[in-house]
LOTORBA-622831 format. One record per atom (N, C-alpha, C): residue in three letters; chain; z negated, y negated, x. Coordinates in steps of 0.02 Angstrom, whole numbers. Atoms other than C-alpha are relative to their C-alpha. Example, Ala and Ser with C-alpha at 12.3 -4.5 7.8 and 13.67 -1.06 7.14 Angstrom:
residues 2
+------+------+--------+--------+--------+
| code | unit |      z |      y |      x |
+------+------+--------+--------+--------+
|  ALA |    A |      0 |     59 |     45 |
|  ALA |    A |   -390 |    225 |    615 |
|  ALA |    A |      0 |    -60 |     45 |
|  SER |    A |      3 |     59 |    -42 |
|  SER |    A |   -357 |     53 |    684 |
|  SER |    A |    -37 |    -55 |    -39 |
+------+------+--------+--------+--------+
***
This chain:
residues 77
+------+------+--------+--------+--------+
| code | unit |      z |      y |      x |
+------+------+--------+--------+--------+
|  UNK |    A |    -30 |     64 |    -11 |
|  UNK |    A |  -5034 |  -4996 |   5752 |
|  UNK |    A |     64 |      6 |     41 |
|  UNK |    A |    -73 |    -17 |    -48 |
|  UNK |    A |  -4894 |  -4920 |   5871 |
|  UNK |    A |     40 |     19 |    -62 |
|  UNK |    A |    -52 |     12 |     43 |
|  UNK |    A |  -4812 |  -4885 |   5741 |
|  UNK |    A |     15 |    -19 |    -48 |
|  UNK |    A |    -16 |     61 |     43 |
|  UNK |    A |  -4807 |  -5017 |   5631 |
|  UNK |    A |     65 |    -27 |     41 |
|  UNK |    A |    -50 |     32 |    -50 |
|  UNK |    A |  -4713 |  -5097 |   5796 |
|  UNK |    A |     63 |     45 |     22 |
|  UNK |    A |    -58 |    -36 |    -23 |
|  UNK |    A |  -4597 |  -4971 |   5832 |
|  UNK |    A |     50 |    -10 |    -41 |
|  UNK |    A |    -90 |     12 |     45 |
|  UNK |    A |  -4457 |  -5015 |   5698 |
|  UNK |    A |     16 |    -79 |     38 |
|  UNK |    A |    -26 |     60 |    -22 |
|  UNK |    A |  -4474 |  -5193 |   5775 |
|  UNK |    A |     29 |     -7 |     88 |
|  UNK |    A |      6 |    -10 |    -41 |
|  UNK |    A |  -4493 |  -5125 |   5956 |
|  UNK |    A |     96 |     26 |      2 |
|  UNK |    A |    -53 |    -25 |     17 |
|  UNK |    A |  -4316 |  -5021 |   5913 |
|  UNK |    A |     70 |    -66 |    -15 |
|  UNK |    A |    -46 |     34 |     26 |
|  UNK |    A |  -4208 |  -5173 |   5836 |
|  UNK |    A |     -9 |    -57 |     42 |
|  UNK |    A |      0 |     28 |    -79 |
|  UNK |    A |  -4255 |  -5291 |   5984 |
|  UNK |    A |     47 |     26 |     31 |
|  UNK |    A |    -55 |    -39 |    -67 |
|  UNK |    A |  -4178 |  -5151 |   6124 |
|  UNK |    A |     59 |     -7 |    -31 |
|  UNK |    A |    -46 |      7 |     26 |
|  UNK |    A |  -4043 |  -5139 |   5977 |
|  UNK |    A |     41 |    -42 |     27 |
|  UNK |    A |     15 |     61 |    -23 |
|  UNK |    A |  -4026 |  -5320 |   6003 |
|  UNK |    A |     49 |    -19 |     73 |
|  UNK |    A |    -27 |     37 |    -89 |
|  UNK |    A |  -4021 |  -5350 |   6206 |
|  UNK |    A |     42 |     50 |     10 |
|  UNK |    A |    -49 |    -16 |    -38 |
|  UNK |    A |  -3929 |  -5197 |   6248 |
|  UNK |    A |     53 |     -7 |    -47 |
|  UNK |    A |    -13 |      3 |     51 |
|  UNK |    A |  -3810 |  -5238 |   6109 |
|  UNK |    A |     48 |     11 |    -52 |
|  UNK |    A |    -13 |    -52 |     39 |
|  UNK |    A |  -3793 |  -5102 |   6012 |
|  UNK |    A |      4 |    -42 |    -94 |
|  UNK |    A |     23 |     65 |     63 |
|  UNK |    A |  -3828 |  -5271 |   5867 |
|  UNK |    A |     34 |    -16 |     11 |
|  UNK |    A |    -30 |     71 |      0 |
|  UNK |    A |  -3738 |  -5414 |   5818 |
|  UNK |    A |    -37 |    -37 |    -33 |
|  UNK |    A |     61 |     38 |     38 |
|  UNK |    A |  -3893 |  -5487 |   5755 |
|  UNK |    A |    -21 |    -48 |     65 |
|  UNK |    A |     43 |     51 |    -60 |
|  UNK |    A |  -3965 |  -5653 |   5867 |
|  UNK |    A |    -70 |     16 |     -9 |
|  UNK |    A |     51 |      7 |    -23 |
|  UNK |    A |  -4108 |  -5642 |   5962 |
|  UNK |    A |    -55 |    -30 |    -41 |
|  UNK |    A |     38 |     36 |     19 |
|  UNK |    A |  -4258 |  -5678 |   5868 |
|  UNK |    A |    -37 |    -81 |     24 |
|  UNK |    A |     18 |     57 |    -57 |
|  UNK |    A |  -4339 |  -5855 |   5922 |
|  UNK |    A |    -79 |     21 |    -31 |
|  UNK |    A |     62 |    -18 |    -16 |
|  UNK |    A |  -4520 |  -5821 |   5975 |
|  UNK |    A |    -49 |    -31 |    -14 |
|  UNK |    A |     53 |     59 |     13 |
|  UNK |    A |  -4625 |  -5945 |   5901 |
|  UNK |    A |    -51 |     29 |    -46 |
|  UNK |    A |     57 |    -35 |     34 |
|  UNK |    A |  -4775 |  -5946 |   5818 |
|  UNK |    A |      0 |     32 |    -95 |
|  UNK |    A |      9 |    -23 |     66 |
|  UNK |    A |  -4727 |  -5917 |   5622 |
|  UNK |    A |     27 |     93 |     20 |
|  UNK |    A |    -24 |    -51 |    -21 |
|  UNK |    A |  -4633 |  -5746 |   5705 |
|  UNK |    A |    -71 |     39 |     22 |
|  UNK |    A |     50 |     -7 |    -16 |
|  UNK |    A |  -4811 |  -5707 |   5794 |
|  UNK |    A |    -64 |      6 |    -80 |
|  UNK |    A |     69 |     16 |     81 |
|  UNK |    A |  -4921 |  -5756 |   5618 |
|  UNK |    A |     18 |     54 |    -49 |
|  UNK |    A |     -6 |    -45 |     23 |
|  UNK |    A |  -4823 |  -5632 |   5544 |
|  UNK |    A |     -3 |     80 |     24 |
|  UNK |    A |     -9 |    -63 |    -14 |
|  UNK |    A |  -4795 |  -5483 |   5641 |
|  UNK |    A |    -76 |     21 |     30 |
|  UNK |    A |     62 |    -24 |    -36 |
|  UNK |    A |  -4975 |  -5462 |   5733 |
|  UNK |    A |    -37 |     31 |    -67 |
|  UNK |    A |     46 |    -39 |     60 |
|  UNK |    A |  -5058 |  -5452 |   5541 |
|  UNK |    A |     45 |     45 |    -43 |
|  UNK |    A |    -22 |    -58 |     17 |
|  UNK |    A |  -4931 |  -5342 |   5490 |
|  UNK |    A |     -6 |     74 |     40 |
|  UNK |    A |     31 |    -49 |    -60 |
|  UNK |    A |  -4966 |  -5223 |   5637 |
|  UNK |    A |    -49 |     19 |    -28 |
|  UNK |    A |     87 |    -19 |      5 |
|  UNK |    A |  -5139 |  -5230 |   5591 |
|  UNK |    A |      1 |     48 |    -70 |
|  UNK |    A |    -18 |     -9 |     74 |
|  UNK |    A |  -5098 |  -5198 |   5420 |
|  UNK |    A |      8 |     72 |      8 |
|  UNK |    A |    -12 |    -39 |     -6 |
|  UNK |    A |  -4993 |  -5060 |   5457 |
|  UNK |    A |    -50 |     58 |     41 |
|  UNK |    A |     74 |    -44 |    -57 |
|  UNK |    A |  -5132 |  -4976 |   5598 |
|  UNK |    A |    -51 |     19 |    -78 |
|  UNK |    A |     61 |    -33 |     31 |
|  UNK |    A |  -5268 |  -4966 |   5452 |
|  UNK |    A |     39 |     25 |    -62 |
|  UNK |    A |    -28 |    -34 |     57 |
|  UNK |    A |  -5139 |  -4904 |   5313 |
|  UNK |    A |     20 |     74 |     19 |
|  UNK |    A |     -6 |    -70 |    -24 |
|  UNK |    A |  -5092 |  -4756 |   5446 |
|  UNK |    A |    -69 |     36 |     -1 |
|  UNK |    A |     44 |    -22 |    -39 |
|  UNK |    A |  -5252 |  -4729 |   5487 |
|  UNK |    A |    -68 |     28 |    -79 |
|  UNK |    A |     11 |     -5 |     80 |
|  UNK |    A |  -5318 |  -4720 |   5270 |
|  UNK |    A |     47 |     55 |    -10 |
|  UNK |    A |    -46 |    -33 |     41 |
|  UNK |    A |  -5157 |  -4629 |   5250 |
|  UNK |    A |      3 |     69 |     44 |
|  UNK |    A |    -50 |    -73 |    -52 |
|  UNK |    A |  -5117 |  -4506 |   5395 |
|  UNK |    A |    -48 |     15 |     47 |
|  UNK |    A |     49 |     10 |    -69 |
|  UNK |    A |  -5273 |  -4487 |   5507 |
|  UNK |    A |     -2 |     78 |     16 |
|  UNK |    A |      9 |    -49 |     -7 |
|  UNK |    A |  -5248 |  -4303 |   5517 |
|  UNK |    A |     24 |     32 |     78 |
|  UNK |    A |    -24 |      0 |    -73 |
|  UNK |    A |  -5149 |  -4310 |   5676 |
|  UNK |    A |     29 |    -52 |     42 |
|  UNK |    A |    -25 |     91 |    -19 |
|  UNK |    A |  -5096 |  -4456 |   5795 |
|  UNK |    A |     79 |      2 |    -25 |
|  UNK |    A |    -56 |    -14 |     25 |
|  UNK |    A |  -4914 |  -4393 |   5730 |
|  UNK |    A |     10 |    -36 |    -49 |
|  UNK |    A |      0 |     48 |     37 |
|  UNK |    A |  -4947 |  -4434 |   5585 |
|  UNK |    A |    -35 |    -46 |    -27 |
|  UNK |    A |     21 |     88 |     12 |
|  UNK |    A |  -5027 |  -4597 |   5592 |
|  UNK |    A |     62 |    -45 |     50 |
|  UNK |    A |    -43 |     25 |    -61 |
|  UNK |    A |  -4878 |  -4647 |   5718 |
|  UNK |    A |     56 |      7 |    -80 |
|  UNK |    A |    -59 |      0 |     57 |
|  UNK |    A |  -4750 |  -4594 |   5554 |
|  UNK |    A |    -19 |    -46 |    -32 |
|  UNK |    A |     17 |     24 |     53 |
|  UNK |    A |  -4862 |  -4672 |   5431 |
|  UNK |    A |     18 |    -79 |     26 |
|  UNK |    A |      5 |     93 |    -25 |
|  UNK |    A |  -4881 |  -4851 |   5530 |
|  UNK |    A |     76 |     -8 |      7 |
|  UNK |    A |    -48 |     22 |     -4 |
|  UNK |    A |  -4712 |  -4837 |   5572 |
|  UNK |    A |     59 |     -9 |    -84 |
|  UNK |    A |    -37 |     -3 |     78 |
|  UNK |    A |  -4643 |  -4817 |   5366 |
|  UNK |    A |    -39 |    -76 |    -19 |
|  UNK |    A |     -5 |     72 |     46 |
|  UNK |    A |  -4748 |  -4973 |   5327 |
|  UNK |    A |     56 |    -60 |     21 |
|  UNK |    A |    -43 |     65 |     19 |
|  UNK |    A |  -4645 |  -5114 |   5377 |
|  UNK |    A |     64 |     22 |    -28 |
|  UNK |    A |    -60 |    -20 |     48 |
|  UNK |    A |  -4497 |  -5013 |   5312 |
|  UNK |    A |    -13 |    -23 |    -59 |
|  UNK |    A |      2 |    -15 |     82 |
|  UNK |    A |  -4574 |  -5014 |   5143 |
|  UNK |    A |    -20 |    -76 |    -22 |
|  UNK |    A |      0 |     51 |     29 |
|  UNK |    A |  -4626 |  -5196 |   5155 |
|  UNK |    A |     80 |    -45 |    -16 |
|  UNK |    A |    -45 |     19 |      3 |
|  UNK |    A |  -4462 |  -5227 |   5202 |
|  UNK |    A |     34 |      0 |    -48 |
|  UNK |    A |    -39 |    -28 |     75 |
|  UNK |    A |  -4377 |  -5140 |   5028 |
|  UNK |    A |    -49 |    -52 |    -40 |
|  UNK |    A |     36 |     47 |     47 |
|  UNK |    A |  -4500 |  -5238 |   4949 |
|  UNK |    A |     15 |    -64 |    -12 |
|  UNK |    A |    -22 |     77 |    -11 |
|  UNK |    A |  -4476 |  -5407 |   5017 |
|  UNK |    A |     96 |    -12 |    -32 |
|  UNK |    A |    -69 |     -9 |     16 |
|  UNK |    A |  -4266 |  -5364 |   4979 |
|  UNK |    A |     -5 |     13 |    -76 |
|  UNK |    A |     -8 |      2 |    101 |
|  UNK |    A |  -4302 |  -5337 |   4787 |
|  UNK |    A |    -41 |    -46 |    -10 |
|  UNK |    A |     12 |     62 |     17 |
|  UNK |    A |  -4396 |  -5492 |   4796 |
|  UNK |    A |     71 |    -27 |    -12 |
|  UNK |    A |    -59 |     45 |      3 |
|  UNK |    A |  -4267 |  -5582 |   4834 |
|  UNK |    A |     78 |     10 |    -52 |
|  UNK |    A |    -60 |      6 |     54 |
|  UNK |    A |  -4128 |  -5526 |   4708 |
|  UNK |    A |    -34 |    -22 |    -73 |
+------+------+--------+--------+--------+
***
C-alpha cells in the first residue's frame, strides 16, 4: 500500500516546494473516495504480484496507479 501512495506522496512535495505548476489539490471527500481504494487496490495487486521481497511489492504498488493512470488517459481520447 506504500507504494501505491508514493507517486501521489512525490507530486504533492512536487507541488508545495514548487518544483510544479500544478494547484494544490482540494482535499475533499471525492479526492479521499478515490485514492484510499486505490491504495488498497494497489497494496493487494503488489502483494499477488511481487510478494517475493518488500522491494518488490514497494515497485509493484508503486507502478499501479501509473498504469491506471495510462489507462484512464486512453480513455479519454
Amino acid at each position: 500500500m506504500i507504494g501505491a501512495v508514493a507517486p501521489e506522496i512525490l507530486r504533492l512535495h512536487r507541488i508545495v516546494t514548487g518544483a510544479s505548476k500544478e494547484p494544490l489539490p482540494t482535499f475533499d471527500s471525492p479526492y479521499f473516495l478515490i485514492s484510499i481504494p486505490n491504495s488498497f487496490i494497489g497494496g493487494a495487486v503488489a502483494m499477488a504480484f511481487g510478494a517475493a521481497t518488500a522491494a518488490n511489492c514497494f515497485m509493484v504498488g508503486a507502478f499501479w496507479p501509473l498504469m491506471m493512470t495510462s489507462f484512464a488517459r486512453q480513455f479519454r481520447r
